[in-house]
Wavefront OBJ file of the C-alpha trace (Angstrom):
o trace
v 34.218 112.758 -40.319
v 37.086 112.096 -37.920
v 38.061 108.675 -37.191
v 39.091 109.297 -33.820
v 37.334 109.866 -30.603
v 35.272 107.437 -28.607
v 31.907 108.270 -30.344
v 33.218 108.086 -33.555
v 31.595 104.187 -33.780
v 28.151 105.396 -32.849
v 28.243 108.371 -34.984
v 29.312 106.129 -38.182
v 26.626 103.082 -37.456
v 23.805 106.020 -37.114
v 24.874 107.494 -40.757
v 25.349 104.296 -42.400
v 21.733 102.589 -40.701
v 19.489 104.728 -40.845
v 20.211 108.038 -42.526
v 21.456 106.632 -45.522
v 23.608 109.003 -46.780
v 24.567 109.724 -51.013
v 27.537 107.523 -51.805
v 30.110 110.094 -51.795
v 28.938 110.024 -47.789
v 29.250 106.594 -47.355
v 32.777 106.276 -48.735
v 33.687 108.979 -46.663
v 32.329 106.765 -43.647
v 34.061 103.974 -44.992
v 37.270 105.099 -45.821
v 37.447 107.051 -41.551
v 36.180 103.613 -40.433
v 39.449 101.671 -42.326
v 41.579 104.292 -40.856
v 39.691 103.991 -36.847
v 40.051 100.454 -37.060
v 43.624 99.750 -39.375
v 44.923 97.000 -40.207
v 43.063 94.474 -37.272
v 43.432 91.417 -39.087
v 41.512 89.570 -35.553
v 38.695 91.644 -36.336
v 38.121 90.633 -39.818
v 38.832 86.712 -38.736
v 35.944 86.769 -35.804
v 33.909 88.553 -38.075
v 33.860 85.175 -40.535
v 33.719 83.042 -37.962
v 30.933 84.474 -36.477
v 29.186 84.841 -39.769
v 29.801 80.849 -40.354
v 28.259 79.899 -37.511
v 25.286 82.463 -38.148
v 25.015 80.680 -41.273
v 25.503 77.364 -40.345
v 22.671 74.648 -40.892
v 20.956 74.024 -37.580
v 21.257 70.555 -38.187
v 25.371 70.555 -38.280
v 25.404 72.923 -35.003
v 26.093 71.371 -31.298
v 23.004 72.509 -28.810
v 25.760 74.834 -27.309
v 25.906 76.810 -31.066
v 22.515 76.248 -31.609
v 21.940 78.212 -28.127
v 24.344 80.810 -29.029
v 22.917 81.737 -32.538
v 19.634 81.962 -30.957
v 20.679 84.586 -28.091
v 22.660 86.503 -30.381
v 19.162 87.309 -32.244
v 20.998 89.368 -34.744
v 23.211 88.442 -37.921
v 27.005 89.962 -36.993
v 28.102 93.502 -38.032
v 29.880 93.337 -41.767
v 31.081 96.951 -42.394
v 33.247 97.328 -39.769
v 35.292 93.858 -41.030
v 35.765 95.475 -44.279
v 36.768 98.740 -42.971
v 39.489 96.422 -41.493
v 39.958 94.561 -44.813
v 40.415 97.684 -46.437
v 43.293 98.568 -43.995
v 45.226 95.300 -44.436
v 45.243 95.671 -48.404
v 46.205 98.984 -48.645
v 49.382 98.382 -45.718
v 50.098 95.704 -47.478
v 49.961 93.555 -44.781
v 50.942 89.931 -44.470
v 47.225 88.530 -44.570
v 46.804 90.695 -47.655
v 45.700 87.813 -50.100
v 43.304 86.956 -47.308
v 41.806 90.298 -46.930
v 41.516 90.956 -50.392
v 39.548 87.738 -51.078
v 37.223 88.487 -48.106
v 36.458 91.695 -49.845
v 35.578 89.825 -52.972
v 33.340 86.631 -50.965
v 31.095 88.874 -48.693
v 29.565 90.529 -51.797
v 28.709 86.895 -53.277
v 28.271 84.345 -50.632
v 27.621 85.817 -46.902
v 24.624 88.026 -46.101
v 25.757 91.361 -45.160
v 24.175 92.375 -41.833
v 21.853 95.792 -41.225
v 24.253 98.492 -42.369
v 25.636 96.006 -45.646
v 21.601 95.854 -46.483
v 21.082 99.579 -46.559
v 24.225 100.560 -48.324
v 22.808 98.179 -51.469
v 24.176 97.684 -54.418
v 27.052 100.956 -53.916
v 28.310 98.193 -51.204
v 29.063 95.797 -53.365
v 30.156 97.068 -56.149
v 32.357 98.677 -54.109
v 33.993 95.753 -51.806
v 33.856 93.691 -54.748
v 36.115 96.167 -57.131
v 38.572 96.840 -54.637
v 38.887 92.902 -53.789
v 38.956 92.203 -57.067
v 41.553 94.779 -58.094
v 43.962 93.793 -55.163
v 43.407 90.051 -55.234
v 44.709 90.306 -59.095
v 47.815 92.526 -58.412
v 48.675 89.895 -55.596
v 47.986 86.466 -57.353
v 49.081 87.687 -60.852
v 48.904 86.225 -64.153
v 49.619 82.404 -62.507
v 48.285 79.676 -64.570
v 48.725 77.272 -62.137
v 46.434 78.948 -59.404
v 43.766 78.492 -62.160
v 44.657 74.533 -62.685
v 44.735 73.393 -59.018
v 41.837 75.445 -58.780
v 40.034 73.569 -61.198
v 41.731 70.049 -60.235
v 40.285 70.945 -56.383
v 36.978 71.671 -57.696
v 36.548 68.567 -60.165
v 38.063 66.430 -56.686
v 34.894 68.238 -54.580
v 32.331 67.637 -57.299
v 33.376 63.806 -57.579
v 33.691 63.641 -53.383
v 29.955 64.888 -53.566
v 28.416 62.551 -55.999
v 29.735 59.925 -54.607
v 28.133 60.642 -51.329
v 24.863 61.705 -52.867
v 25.256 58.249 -54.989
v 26.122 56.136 -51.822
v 22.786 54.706 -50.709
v 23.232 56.785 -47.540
v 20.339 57.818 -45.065
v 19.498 61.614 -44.769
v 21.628 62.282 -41.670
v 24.525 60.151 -42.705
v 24.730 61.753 -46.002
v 24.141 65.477 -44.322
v 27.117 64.312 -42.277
v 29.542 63.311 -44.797
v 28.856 66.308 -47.227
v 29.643 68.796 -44.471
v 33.171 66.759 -43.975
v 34.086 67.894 -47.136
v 33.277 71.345 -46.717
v 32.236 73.845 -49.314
v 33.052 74.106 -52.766
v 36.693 75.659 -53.298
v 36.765 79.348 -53.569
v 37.015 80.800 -57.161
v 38.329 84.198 -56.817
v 41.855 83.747 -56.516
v 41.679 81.685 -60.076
v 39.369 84.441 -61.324
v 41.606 86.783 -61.031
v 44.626 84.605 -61.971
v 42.650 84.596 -65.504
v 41.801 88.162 -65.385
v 45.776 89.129 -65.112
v 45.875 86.121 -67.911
v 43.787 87.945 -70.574
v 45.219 91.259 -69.227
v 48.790 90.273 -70.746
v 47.012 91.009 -74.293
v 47.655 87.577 -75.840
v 51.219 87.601 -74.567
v 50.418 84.441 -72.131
v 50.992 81.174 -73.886
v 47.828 80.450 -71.756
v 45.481 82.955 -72.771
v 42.903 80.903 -74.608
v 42.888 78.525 -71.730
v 42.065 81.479 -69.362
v 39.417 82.749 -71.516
v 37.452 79.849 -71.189
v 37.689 79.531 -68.231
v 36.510 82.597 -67.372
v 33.749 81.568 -69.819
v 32.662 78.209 -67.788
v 33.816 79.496 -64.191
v 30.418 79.134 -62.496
v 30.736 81.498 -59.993
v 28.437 84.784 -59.027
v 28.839 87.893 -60.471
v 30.740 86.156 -63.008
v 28.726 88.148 -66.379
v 31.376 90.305 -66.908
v 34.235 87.835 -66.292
v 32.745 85.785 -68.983
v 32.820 88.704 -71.199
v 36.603 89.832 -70.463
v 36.736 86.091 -71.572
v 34.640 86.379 -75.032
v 36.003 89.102 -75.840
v 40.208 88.088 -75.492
v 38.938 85.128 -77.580
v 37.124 87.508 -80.199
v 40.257 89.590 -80.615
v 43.080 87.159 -80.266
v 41.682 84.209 -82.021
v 40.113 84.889 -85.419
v 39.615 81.306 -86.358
v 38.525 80.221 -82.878
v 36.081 76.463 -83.198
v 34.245 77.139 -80.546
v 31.822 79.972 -80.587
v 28.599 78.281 -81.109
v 29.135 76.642 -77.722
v 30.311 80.194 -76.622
v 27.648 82.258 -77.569
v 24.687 80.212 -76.048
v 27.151 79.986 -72.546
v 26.881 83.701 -73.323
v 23.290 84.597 -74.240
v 22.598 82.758 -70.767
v 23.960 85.943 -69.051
v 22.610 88.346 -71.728
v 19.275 89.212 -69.330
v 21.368 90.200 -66.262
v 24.310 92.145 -68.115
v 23.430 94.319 -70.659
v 27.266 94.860 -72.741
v 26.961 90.471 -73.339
v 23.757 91.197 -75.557
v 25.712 94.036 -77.349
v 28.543 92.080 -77.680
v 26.792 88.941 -79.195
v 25.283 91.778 -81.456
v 28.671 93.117 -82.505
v 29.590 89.412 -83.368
v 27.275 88.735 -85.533
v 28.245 91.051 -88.029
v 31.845 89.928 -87.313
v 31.960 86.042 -87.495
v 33.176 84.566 -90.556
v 32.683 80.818 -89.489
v 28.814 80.175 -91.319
v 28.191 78.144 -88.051
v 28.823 80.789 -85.620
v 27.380 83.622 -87.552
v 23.949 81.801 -87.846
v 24.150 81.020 -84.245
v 24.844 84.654 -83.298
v 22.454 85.833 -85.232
v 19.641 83.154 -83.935
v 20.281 85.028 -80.858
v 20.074 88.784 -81.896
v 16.859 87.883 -84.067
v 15.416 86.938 -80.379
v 16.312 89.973 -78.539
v 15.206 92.173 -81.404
v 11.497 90.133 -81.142
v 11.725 90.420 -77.634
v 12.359 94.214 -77.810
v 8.961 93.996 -79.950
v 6.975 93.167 -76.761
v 8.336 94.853 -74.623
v 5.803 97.554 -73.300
v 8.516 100.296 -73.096
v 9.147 100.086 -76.663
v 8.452 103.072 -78.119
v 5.440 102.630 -81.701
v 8.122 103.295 -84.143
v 11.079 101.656 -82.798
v 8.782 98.177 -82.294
v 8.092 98.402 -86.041
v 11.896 98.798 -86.823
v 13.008 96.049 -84.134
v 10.396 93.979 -86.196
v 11.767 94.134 -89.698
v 15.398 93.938 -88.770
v 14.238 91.050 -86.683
v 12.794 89.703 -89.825
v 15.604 90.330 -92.133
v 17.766 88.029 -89.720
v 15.548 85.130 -89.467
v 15.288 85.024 -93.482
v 17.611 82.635 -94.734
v 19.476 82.588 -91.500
v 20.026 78.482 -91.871
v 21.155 78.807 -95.794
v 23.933 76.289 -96.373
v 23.900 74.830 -92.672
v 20.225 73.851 -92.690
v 20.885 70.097 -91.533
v 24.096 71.050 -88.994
v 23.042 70.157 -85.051
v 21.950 73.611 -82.942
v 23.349 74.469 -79.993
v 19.781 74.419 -78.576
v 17.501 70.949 -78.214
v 13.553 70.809 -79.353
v 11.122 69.046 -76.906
v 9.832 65.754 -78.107
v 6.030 64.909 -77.429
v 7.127 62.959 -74.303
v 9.276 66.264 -73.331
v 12.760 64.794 -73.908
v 15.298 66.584 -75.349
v 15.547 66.551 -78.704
v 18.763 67.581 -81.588
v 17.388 70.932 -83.091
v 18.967 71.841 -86.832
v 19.475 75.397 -87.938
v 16.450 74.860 -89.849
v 14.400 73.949 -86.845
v 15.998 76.713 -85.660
v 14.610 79.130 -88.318
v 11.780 78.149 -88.097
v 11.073 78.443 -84.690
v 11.667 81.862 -84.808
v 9.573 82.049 -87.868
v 6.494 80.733 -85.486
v 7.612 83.732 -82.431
v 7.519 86.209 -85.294
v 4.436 85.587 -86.468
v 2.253 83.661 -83.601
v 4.058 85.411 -80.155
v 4.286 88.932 -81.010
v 1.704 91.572 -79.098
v -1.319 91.710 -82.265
v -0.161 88.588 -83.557
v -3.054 85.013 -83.445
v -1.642 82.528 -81.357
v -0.897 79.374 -83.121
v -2.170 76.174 -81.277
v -0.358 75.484 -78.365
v -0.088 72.031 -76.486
v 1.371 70.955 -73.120
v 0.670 68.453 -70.510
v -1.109 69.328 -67.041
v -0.329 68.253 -63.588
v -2.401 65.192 -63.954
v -0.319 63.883 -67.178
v -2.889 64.661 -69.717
v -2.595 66.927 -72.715
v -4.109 70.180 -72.699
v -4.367 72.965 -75.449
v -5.201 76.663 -75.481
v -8.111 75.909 -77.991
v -10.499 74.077 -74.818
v -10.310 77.389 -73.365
v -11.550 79.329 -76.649
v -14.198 81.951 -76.434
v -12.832 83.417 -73.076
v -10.358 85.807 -72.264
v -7.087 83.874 -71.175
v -4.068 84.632 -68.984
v -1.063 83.048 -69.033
v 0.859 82.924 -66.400
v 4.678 81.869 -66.669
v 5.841 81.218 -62.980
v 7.911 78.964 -60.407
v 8.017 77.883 -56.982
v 11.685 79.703 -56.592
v 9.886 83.145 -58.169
v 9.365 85.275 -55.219
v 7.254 88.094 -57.595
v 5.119 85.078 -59.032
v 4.504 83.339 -55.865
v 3.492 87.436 -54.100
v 0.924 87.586 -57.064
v -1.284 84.510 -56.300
v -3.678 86.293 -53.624
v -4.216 88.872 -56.302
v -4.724 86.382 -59.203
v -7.099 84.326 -56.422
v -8.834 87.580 -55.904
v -9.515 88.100 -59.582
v -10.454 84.916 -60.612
v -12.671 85.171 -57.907
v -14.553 88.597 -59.235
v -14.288 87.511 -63.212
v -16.721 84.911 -64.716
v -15.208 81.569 -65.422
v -17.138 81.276 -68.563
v -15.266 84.187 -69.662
v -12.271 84.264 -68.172
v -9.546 81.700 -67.780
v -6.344 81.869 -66.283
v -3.326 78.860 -67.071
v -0.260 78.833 -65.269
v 3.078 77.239 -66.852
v 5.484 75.901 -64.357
v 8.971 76.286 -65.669
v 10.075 74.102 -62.528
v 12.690 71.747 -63.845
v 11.402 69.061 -61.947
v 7.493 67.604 -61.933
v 7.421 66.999 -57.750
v 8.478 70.170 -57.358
v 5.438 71.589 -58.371
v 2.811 68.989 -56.891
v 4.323 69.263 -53.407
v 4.241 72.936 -53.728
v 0.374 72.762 -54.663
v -0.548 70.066 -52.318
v 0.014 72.364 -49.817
v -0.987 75.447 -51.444
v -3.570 74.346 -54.261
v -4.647 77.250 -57.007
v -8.309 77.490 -58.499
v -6.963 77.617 -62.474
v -5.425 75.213 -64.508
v -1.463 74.365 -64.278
v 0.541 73.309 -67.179
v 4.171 71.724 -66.111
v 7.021 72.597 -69.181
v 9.679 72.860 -67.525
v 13.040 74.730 -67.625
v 14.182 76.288 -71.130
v 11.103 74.523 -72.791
v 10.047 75.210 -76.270
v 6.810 76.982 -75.328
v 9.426 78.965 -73.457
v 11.591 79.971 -75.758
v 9.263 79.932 -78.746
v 7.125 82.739 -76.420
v 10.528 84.508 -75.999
v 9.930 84.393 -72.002
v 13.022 85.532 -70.294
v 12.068 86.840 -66.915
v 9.516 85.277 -64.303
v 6.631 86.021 -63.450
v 5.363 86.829 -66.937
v 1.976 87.054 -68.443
v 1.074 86.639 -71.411
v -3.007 88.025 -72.173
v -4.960 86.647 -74.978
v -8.237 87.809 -76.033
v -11.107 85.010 -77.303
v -10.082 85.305 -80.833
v -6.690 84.043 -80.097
v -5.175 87.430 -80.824
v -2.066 88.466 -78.156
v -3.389 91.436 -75.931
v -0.324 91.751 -74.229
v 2.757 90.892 -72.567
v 3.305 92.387 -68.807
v 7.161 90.679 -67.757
v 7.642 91.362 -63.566
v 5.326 91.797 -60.857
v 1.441 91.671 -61.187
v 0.345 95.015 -60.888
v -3.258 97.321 -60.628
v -2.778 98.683 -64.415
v -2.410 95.305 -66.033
v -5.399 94.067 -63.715
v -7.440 97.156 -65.024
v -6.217 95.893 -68.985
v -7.411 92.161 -68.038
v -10.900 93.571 -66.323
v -11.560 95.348 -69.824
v -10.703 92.508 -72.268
v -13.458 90.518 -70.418
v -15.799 93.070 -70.366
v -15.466 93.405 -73.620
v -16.414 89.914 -74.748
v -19.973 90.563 -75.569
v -20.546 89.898 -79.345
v -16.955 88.862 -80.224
v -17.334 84.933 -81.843
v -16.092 81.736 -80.616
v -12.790 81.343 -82.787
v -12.840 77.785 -84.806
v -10.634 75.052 -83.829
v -7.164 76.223 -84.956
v -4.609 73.767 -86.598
v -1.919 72.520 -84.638
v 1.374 73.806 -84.820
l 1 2 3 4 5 6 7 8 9 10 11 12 13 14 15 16 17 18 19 20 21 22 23 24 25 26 27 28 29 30 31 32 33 34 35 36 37 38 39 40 41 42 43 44 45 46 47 48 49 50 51 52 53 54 55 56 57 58 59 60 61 62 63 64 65 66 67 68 69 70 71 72 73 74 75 76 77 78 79 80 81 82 83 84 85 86 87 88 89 90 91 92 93 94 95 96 97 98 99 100 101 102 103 104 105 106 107 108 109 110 111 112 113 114 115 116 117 118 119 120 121 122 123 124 125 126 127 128 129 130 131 132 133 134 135 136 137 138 139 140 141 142 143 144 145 146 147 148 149 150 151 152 153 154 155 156 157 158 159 160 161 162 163 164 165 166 167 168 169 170 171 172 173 174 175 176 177 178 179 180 181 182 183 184 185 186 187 188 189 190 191 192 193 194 195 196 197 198 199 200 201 202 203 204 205 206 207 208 209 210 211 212 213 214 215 216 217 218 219 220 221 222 223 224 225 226 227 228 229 230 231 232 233 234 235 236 237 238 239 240 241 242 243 244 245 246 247 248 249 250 251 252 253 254 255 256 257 258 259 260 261 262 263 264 265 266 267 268 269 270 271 272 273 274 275 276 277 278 279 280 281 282 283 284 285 286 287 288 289 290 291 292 293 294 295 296 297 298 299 300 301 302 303 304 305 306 307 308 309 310 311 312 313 314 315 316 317 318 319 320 321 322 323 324 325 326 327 328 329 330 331 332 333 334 335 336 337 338 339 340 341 342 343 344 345 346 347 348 349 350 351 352 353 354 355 356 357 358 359 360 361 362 363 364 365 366 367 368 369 370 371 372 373 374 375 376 377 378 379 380 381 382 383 384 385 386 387 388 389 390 391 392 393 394 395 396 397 398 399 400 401 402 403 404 405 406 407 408 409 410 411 412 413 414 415 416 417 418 419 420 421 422 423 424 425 426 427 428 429 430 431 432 433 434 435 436 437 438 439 440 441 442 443 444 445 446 447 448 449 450 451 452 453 454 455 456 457 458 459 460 461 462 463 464 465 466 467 468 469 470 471 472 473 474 475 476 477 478 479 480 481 482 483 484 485 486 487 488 489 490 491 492 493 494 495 496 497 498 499 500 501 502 503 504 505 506
């Protein structure tokens, strides 16, 4: 495509909205549009303003902005600033360091408008890797862009909780939090750490920039915290650390794949009896997640099994009193210390009472109302378990269906519990209050035993349990017409299967 002519605009925004061409296409576009527009660093600067106010809270805009977001009735245009942005890095331009870190923050913190939305995830990726890669040659391996960095951020973070601490009313404390702004930007201290670790232990700072990289909370930050891991894996053998490490790690291990391989790798690696235990705490529960998972092919499950069982035997030998990284909930559901031994044996228990065929040990929790419930009152009937929160899009979508079914199944049959992993009680009662549900709600809250025992890493999940206690099935992600076809069935076929007994507690 040319980049000149006077149609060359309307041509481009037709491709990019709404024929959505294959990516080789759109960089095509992209790369004509950076050389139509150049290096217009005014066109990339009205761009974010315009974007702030778009995203401004109502509440902070004058009724003159408030008018103008209104009229404009549309979010502003982002590929055409990033064609621009593109220009400026690669002319090396004077707002270069600016460009490059605009490249990096649309992907994470601005919505893209209509043409951003349809490119998808080639977009980002995109944007991000060419911000990323420029923003690093620029900054360069500068320790000190990483410390007053993190000295600005630790100054916000106090500045806020102070204000949130103050006694303040809602509109004076709305008022002084946007007088301090947002959070500092990361990405130039990202990528200070990146060039850091890239020296290949050379940098009298490397450890430092590892771990940061490690506890940098920004987005996208998965495989920054790996580059991390990994410079500390290969440059410090006898690194103290790495229980602490791993679980910061296994936190990322469901939305980037290499971080569960790596933790893998390490188990077989770590010396320290410690970290190896911890590391392999963490494998054992991917391999008996791998067990329930629906895509797992007959013979692979039964392998997954056994090597899952191999690690949990004896995996606490010689460190069976040492403190976990993880906590146990107490009756009262405080946090509790958790010893490799507790540890052991909780995955003991998901081996043997969470795995698809396996009897469900007792389980107890504590409804909405405060009072304990247990999966034995509802024995006899076919039960569904329903893992879910208020900030789960997929689990709050499935209610009119799960209305709907309760609806057409008997209740002396059928059952349904939800489990709110909501970290916080209110949370959940104000969202019922206003939309009640016709089943029973249990309250656990976030990174509770049940859980983790259940090995629940993804939300909605249900969990289906036939009337002899005996797991059905496990269906992680949206509630669909097969899985309501496999619930219809376990009901219907309820007639001469016995009440179980009371089980023990557990």
């Amino acid at each position: 495509m040319e980049s000149n002519g006077e149609r060359f605009l309307d041509g481009a925004d037709f491709l990019m909205i709404r024929v959505v061409p294959p990516d080789e296409s759109q960089a095509l576009i992209l790369d004509a549009a950076a050389a139509h527009f150049g290096p217009d660093w005014p066109l990339v600067e009205g761009y974010v303003e315009s974007q702030a106010a778009w995203l401004a809270p109502q509440s902070f805009q004058s009724d003159e902005a408030r008018s103008e977001h209104h009229s404009r009735g549309v979010e502003p245009p982002t590929w055409h600033a990033v064609s621009a942005a593109i220009a400026i890095v690669a002319s090396g331009h004077e707002r270069s360091l600016d460009a490059a870190e605009l490249l990096m923050q649309q992907t994470y913190s601005m919505r893209p408008g209509s043409a951003a939305m349809v490119l998808g995830p080639w977009w980002l990726v995109r944007t991000r890797e060419l911000g990323e890669s420029a923003l690093k040659e620029l900054v360069g391996p500068d320790w000190t862009v990483v410390h007053d960095y993190s000295d600005a951020l630790a100054g916000w973070e106090e500045a806020t909780e102070a204000v949130s601490n103050a006694g303040l009313t809602e509109e004076e404390e709305a008022s002084r939090l946007r007088d301090l702004g947002d959070a500092p930007v990361a990405h130039r201290a990202v990528v200070a750490a990146l060039a850091i670790i890239d020296a290949d232990g050379a940098h009298e700072k490397t450890r430092e920039a590892a771990e940061f990289l490690l506890d940098s909370q920004t987005r996208g930050g998965a495989a920054h915290a790996l580059q991390g891991a990994q410079s500390l894996a290969t440059h410090y053998p006898d690194y103290d650390q790495w229980p602490l490490r791993l679980k910061q790690l296994n936190s990322l291990s469901n939305v980037y794949e290499p971080v569960r391989q790596f933790i893998i790798d390490l188990a077989e690696t770590l010396e320290d009896p410690l970290a190896r235990a911890t590391a392999r705490y963490f494998v054992a529960s991917y391999m008996i997640q791998s067990v329930n998972n629906q895509d797992t092919a007959a013979d692979e499950r039964m392998a997954q099994r056994e090597r899952a069982a191999e690690l949990v035997t004896g995996l606490s030998a010689g460190v069976e009193n040492k403190t976990f990284v993880l906590t146990r909930q107490g009756p009262d559901g405080n946090d509790l210390p958790m010893t490799f031994a507790d540890a052991e044996a909780e995955l003991r228990y998901s081996l043997d009472s969470t795995m698809v065929g396996s009897v469900v040990a007792e389980v107890r929790a504590r409804r909405l109302d405060g009072m304990e419930d247990t999966l034995a009152a509802y024995a006899g009937r076919v039960v569904l378990v329903d893992f879910w929160a208020t900030w789960c899009g997929p689990c709050i979508a499935a209610f009119p269906e799960l209305r709907r079914m309760a609806d057409d199944l008997p209740e002396d049959r059928f059952q349904i519990i939800g489990v709110s992993v909501d970290e916080e009680l209110d949370t959940v009662t104000d969202y019922l209050a206003d939309n009640p549900l016709p089943w029973v709600v249990w309250h656990v809250g976030t990174d509770s035993e049940l859980v983790r025992r259940w090995r629940v890493t993804g939300f909605p999940t249900y969990v289906l349990i036939g009337p002899d206690r005996k797991i059905l099935g496990k269906h992680p992600g949206s509630f669909n017409a097969e899985f309501r076809a496999d619930i219809e069935q376990a009901v219907r076929g309820l007639d001469g299967v016995p009440v179980p007994e009371e089980p023990g507690a557990s």
